[in-house]
C-alpha positions as CSV (number, residue, x, y, z in Angstrom):
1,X,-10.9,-12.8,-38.7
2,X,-7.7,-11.2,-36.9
3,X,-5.9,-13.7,-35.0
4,X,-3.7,-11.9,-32.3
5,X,-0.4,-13.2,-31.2
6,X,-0.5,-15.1,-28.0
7,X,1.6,-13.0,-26.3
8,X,-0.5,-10.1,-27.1
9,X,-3.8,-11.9,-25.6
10,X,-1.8,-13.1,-22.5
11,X,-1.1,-9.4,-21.5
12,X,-5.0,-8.6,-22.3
13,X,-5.7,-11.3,-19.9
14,X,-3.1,-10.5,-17.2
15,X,-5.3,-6.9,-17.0
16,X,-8.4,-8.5,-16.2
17,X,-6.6,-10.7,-13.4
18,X,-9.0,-9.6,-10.8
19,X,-11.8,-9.7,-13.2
20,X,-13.2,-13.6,-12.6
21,X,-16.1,-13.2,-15.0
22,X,-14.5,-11.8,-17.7
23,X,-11.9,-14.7,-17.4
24,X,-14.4,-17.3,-17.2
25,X,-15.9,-16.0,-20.2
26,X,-13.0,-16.2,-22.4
27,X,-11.7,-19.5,-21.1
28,X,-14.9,-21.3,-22.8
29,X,-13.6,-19.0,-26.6
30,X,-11.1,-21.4,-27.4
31,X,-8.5,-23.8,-26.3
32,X,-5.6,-21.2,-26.6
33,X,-7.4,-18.9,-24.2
34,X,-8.3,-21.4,-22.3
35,X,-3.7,-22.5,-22.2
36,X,-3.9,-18.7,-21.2
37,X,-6.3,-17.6,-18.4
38,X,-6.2,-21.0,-16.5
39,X,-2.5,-20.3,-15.5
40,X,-4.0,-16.7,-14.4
41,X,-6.4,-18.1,-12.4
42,X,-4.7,-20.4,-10.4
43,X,-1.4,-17.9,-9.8
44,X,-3.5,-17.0,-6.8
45,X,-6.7,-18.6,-6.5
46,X,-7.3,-17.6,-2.5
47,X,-6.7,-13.6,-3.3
48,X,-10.1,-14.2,-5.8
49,X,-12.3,-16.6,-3.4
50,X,-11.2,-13.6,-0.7
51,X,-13.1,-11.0,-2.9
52,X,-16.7,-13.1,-2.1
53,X,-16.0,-12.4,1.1
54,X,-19.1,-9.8,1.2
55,X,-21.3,-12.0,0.1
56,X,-20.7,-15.1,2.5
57,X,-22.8,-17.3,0.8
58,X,-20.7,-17.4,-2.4
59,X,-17.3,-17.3,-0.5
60,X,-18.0,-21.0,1.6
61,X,-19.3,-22.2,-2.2
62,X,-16.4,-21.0,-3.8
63,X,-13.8,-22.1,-0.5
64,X,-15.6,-25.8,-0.4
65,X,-14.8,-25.8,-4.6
66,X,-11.6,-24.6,-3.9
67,X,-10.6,-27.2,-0.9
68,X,-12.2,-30.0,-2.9
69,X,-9.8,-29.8,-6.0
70,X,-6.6,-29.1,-3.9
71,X,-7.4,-32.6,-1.8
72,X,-8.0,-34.3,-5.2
73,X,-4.6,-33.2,-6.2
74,X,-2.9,-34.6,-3.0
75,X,-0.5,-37.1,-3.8
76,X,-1.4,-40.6,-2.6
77,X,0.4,-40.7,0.9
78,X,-1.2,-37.1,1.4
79,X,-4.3,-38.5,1.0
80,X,-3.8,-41.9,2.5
81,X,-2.9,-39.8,5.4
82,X,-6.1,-37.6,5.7
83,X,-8.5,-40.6,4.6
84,X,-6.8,-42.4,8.2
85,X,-7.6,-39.1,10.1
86,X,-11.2,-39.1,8.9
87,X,-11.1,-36.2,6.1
88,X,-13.4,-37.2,3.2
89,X,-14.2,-35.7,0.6
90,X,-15.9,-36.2,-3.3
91,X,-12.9,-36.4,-5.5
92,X,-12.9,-34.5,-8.6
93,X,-11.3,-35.2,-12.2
94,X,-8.9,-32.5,-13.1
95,X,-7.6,-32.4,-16.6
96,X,-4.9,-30.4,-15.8
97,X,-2.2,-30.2,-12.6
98,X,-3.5,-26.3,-11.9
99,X,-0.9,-26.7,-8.5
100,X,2.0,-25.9,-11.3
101,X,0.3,-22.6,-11.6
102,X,0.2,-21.5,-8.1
103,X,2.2,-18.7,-7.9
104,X,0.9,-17.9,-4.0
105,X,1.6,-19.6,-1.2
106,X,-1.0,-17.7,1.2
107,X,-0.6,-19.4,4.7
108,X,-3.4,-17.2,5.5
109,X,-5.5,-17.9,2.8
110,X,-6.1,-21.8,3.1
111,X,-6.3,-21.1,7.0
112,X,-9.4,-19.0,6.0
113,X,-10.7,-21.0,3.3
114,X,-10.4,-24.0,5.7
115,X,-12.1,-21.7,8.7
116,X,-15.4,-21.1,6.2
117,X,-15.0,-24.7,5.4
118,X,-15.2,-26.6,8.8
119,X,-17.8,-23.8,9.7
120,X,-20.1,-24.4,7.6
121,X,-20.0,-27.5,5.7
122,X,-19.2,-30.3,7.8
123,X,-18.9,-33.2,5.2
124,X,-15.4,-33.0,5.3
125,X,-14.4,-33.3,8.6
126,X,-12.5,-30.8,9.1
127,X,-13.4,-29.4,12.1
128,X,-10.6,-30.5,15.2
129,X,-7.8,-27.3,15.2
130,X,-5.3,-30.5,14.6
131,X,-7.1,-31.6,11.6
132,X,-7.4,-28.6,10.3
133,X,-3.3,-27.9,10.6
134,X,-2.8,-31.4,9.0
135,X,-4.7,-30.3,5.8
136,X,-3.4,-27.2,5.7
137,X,0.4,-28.4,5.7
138,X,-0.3,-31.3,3.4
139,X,-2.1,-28.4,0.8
140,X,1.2,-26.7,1.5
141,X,3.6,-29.2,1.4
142,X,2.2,-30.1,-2.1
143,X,2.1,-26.5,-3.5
144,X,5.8,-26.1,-2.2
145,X,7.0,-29.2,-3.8
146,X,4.4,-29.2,-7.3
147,X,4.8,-25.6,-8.5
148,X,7.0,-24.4,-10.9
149,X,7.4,-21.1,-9.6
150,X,6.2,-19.6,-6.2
151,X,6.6,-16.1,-6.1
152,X,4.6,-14.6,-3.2
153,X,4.6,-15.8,0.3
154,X,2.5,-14.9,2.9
155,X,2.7,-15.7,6.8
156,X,0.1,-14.7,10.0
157,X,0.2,-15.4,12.8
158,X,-3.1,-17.8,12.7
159,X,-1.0,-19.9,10.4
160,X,2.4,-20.8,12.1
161,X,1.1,-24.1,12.6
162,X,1.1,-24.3,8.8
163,X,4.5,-22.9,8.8
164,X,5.8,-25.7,11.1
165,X,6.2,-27.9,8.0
166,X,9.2,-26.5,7.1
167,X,11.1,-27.7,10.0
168,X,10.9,-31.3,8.1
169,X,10.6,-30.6,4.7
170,X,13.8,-30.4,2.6
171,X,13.8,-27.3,0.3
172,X,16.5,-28.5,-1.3
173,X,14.4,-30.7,-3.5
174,X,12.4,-28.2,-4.6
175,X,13.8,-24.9,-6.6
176,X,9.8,-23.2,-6.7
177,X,10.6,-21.3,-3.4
178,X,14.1,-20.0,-4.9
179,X,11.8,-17.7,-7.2
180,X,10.5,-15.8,-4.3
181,X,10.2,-12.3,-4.6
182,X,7.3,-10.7,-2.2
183,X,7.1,-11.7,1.6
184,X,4.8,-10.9,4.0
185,X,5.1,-11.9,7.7
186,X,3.3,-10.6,10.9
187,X,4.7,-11.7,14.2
188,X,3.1,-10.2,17.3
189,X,4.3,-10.2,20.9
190,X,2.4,-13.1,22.2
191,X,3.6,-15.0,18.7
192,X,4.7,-18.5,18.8
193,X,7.9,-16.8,16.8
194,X,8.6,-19.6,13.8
195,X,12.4,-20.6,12.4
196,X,13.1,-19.8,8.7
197,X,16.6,-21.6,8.7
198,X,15.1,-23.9,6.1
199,X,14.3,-21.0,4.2
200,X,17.2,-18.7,3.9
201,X,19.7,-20.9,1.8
202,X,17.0,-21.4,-1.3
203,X,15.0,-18.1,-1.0
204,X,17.6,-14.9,-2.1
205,X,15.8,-12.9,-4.2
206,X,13.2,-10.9,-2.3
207,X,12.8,-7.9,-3.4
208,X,9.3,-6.7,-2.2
209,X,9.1,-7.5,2.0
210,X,6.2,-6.6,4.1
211,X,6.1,-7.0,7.9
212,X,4.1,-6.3,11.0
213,X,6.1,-6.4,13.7
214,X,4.8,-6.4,17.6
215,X,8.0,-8.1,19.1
216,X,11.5,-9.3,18.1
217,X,11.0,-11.8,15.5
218,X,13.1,-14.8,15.1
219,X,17.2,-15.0,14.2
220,X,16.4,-17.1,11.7
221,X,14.4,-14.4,10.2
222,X,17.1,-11.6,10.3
223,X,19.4,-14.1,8.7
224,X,16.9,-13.9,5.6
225,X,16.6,-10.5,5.3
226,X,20.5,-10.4,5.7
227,X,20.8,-13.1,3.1
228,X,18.6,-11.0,-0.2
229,X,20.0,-10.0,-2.9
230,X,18.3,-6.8,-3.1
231,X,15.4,-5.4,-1.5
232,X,13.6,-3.0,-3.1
233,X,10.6,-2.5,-1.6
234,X,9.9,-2.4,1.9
235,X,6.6,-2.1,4.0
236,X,7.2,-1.9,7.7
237,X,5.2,-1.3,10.9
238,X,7.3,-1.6,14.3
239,X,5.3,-1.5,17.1
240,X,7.9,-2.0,19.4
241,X,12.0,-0.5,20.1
242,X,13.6,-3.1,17.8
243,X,17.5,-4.0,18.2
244,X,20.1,-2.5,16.3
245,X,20.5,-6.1,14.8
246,X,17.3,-6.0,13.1
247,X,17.3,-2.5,11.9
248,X,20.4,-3.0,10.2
249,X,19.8,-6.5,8.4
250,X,17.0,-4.5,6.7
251,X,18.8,-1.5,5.8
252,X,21.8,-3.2,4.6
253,X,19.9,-2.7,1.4
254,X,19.3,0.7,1.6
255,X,21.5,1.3,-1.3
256,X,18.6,-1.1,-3.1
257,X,15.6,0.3,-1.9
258,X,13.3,2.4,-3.9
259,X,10.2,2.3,-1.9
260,X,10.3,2.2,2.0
261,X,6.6,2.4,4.2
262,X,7.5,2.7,7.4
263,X,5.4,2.8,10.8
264,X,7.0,3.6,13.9
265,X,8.2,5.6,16.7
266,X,10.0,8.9,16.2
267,X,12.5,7.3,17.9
268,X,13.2,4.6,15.6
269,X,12.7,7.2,12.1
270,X,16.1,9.1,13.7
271,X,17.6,5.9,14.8
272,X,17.1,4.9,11.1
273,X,18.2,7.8,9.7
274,X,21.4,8.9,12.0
275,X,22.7,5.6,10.9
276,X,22.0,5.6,7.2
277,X,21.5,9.2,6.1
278,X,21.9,8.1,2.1
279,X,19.2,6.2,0.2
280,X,20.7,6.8,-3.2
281,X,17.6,5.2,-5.5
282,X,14.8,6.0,-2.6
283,X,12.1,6.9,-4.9
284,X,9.1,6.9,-2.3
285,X,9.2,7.8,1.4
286,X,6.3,7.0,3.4
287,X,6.3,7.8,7.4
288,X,3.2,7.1,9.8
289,X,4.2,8.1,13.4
290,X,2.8,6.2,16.2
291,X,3.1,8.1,20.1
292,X,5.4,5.7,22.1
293,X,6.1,8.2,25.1
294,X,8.7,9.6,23.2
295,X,7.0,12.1,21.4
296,X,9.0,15.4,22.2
297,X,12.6,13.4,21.4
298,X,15.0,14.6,19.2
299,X,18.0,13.3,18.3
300,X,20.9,15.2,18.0
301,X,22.5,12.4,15.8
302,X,19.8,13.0,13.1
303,X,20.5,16.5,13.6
304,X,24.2,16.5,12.8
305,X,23.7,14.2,10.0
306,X,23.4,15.9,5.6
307,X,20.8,13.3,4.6
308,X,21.1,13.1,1.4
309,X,17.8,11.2,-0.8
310,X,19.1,12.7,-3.9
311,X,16.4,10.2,-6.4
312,X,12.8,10.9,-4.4
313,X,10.1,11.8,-6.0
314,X,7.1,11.0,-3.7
315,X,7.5,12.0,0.3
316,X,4.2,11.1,2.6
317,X,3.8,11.2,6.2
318,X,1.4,11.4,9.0
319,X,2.8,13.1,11.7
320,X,2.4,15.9,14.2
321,X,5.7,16.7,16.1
322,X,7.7,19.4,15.9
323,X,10.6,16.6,15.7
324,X,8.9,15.5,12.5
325,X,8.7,18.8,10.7
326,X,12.6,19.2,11.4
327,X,13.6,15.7,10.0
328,X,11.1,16.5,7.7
329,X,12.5,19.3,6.5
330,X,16.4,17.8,6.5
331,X,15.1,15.1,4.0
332,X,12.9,17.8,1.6
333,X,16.9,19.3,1.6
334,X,18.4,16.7,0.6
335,X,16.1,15.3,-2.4
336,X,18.7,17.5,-4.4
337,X,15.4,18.9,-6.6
338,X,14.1,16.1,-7.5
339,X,11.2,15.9,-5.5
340,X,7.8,15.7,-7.1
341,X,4.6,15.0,-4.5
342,X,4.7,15.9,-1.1
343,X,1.7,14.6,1.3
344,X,1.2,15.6,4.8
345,X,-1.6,15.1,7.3
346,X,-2.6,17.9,9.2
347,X,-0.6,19.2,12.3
348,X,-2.9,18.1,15.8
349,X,-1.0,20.1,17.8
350,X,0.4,23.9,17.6
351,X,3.1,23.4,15.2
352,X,4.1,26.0,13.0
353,X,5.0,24.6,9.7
354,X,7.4,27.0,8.5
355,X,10.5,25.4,8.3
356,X,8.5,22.5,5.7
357,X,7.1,25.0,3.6
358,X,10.6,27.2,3.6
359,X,12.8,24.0,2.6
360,X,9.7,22.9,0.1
361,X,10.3,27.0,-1.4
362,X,14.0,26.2,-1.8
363,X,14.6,22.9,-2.4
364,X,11.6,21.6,-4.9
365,X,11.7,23.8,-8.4
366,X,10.3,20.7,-9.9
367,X,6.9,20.1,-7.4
368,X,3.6,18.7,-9.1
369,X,1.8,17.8,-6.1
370,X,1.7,19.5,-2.7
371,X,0.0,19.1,0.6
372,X,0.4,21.1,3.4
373,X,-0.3,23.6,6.2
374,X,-1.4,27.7,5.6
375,X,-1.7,30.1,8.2
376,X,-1.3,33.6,8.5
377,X,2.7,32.8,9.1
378,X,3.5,30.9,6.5
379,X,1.0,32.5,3.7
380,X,4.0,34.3,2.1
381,X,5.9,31.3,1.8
382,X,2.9,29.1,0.4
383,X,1.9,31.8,-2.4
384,X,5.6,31.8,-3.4
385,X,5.8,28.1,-3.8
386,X,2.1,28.3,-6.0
387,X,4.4,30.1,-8.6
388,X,5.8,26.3,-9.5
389,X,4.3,26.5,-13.1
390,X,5.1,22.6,-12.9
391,X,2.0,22.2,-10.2
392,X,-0.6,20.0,-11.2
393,X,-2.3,19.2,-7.2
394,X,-2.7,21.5,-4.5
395,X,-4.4,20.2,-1.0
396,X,-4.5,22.8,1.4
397,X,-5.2,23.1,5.6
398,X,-6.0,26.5,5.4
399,X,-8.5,28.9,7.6
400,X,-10.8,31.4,5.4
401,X,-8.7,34.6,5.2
402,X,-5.7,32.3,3.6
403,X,-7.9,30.8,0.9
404,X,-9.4,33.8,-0.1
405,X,-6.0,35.0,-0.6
406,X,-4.7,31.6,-2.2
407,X,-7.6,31.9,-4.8
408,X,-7.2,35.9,-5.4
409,X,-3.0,34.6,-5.7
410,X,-4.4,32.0,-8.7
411,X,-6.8,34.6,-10.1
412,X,-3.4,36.6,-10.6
413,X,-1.2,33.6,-11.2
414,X,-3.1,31.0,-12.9
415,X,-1.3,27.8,-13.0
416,X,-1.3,26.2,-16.5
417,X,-1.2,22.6,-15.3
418,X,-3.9,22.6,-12.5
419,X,-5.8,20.0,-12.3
420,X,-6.7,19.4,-8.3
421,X,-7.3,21.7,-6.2
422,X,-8.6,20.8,-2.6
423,X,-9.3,23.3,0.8
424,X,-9.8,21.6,3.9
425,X,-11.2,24.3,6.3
426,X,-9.6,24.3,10.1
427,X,-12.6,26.8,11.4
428,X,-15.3,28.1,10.6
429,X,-16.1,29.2,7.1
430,X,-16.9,32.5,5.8
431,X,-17.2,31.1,2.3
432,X,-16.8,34.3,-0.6
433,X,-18.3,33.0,-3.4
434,X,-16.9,36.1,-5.2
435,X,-13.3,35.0,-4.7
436,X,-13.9,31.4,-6.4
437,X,-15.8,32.7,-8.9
438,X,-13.1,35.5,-9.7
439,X,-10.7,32.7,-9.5
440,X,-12.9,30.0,-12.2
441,X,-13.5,33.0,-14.6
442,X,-9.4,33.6,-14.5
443,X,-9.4,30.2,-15.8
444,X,-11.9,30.0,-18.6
445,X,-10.5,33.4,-19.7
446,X,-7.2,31.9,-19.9
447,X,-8.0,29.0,-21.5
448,X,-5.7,27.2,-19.4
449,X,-7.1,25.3,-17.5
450,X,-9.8,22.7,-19.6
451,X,-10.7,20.0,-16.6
452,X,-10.5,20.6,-12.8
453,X,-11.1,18.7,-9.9
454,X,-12.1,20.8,-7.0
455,X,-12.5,19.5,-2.9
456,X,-13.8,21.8,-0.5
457,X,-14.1,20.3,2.8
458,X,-15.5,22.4,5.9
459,X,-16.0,22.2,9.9
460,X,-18.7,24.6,9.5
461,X,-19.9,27.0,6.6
462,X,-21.9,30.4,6.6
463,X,-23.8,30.1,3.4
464,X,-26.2,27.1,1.9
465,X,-23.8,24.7,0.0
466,X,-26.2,24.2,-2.7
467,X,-24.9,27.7,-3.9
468,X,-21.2,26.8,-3.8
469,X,-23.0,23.5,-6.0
470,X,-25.0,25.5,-8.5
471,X,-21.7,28.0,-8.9
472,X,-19.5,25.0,-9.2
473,X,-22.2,23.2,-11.9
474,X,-22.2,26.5,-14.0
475,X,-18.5,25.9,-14.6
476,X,-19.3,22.0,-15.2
477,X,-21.2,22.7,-17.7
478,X,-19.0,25.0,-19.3
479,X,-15.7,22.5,-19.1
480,X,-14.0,24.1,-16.9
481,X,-14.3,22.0,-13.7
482,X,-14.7,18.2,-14.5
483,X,-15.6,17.3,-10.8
484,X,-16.2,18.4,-7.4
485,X,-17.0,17.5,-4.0
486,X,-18.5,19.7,-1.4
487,X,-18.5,18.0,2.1
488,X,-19.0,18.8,6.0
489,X,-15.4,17.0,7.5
490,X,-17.8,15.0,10.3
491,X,-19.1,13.1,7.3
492,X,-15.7,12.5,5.7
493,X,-13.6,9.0,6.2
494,X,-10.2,10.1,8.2
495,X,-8.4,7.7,5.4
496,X,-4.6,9.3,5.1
497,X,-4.8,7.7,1.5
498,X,-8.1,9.4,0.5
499,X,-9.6,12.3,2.0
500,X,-6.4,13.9,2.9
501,X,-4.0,13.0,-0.6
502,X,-4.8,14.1,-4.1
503,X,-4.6,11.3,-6.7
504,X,-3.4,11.8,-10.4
């Protein structure tokens, strides 16, 4: 029999982390695997209950399992504590101390576990919103002060009243929170904003924040971000004007970031980006634009300003100004060529996206993915950007004139590494079956081509779509297309990170 080397089985493990059957199964094997998947397990034992949430039956089993051998593990005062506030429970015998392998510290989570709890199985007497606070912080408390390692925090605002306990619990004595390295925190405008003074002098090493925020959050709180070592990865949704304060204690890593999602006001993206106009590792740029009365602004800072983003590869945003096309078009300048995908939702008002597709001609020689706009103005430009031999995904807004010429353009100009292709239709279609079949036979004459993945997604179409599916299931049989997907846009999910990107 082949024994593998532990550290071999551990990373075998680690790729089923979300698989909880296949874990359970190989924990009974052997003691070893056992020593391997139980530290899995309990790194984050509320993300797995959370997946039974469909099935709400299974989820109060598995919270009520889950509550009962955290209060077992409460130290005595913890549960000397509870017992005089009238919180019983049926104690169970743990063989091991799993709170060393909690690697979470989901303020959320036990709020939600202990929700499903007090709902629905009363035994433990959980159901006063006091009560329910004095468990949570004592579960917290003990994770805080009993793990070896906590690397993920995450705060709501339903939870603050778990947060509170850090007010009187001395961090100092416990290095776990010093290994914390993704943050999540939501505070909304009718928040009950928490402190995080205890916090910033043992947690410096975030690197991965994510924050929702409806109001100005706390000093406290820009004092953290200030304090981190390096952020590298930032997730942000403003849904307000934020002060310069807080926009800067976050971008004093900009020389650090290499992912930034960020969701806010036009307004704020040029404030942003007049004051820093480098991100020299920015490898990922993701912009959602939300209308804040301010749509038609442009600032003439952002203007004046070379931004230079000379290490992106991926550039994604949702947008519909003419402001955004223009700052757009400044950052697709200054990638410096290095610039890979590009992702871009589809234009609600009467924009003209010529200047994106001119700067994506000039300034992108090494594009593999590419979404954008076609009409009859910017046709020119488009077909001479699907010369990029490097292209592997194309997702086009396009009417029917411009994708019968696209497709007679890659009849003449097949691309060698194709391997998406996607139409969304802004009118009515007159689909030409001749074109795309012109255009498949190109590609199984050519040879080049041995696997694609065609989208065609319509407002209306002229002909009966089980024609487009027996022409498109000829070529499946033949290996030359290895899926597609023919669908009426009413029936289609508006999901920016589905219907509207390619994925390779």
């Amino acid at each position: 029999m082949i024994t593998l080397p532990i550290d071999c089985l551990y990373q075998i493990f680690q790729h089923f982390k979300d698989d909880i059957k296949t874990l359970h199964s190989c924990l009974l094997s052997s003691r070893s695997c056992c020593e391997l998947i139980i530290p899995i397990l309990w790194s984050d034992p509320w993300r797995l209950i959370q997946k039974k949430k469909s099935t709400p039956e299974k989820y109060k089993l598995s919270s009520i399992s889950l509550l009962s051998i955290l209060l077992s593990r409460l130290p005595f005062e913890s549960k000397r504590l509870l017992h005089d506030n009238h919180v019983h429970w049926t104690s169970q015998t743990t063989f091991l101390n799993y709170i060393t392998y909690c690697r979470s510290l989901d303020f959320y989570g036990i709020l939600d576990m202990l929700d499903a709890v007090s709902l629905h199985y009363q035994p433990f007497g959980i159901l006063h919103k006091d009560i329910k606070t004095l468990v949570g912080q004592e579960i917290c408390k003990m994770i805080i002060l009993q793990s070896t390692k906590i690397t993920h925090m995450n705060i709501s605002e339903m939870s603050y009243s778990f947060f509170d306990l850090f007010q009187h619990l001395s961090l100092n004595d416990s290095q776990s929170l010093s290994h914390l390295n993704e943050f999540k925190y939501q505070v909304t405008e009718n928040s009950n904003i928490p402190n995080f003074y205890n916090m910033f002098n043992v947690c410096k090493n975030i690197s991965n924040l994510i924050i929702y925020l409806g109001t100005t959050p706390s000093e406290s709180f820009i004092d953290l971000i200030r304090s981190q070592n390096a952020i590298k990865f930032m997730d942000i949704i403003f849904e307000f004007n934020p002060p310069s304060k807080l926009i800067n204690s976050l971008l004093l890593h900009f020389n650090t970031l290499t992912h930034l999602y960020i969701s806010c006001s036009e307004l704020i993206f040029s404030k942003i980006f007049s004051v820093y106009p480098t991100f020299s590792n920015l490898r990922f740029l993701k912009y959602r634009f939300y209308d804040d009365n301010n749509f038609y602004v442009y600032n003439e800072d952002v203007k004046n300003k070379d931004i230079s983003l000379p290490s992106l590869e991926i550039l994604e945003f949702e947008s519909d100004s003419s402001f955004s096309y223009r700052i757009m078009a400044q950052i697709i300048q200054g990638t410096q060529g290095k610039l890979e995908r590009i992702y871009m939702s589809y234009p609600d008002y009467d924009e003209n996206p010529s200047i994106i597709n001119q700067y994506i001609l000039k300034s992108c020689p090494n594009l593999k993915v590419l979404t954008t706009v076609v009409n009859n103005a910017t046709l020119d430009i488009v077909l001479a950007i699907l010369t990029c031999q490097n292209l592997e995904g194309i997702a086009l807004y396009s009417s029917t004139d411009e994708i019968n010429s696209i497709l007679n353009h890659l009849s003449l100009h097949p691309l060698k590494n194709l391997l998406n292709l996607k139409f969304i239709n802004i009118d009515s279609w007159t689909f030409s079956t001749k074109n795309m079949k012109l255009f498949l036979k190109t590609l199984e004459k050519e040879e080049l081509v041995k696997k694609l993945n065609i989208s065609l997604i319509y407002l209306q179409i002229d002909i009966d779509s089980d024609k487009i599916i027996d022409l498109f299931e000829a070529y499946y049989l033949k290996g030359i297309i290895a899926s597609y997907f023919i669908e009426e846009e009413s029936d289609i999910i508006d999901d920016f990170d589905d219907w509207q990107r390619i994925l390779i």
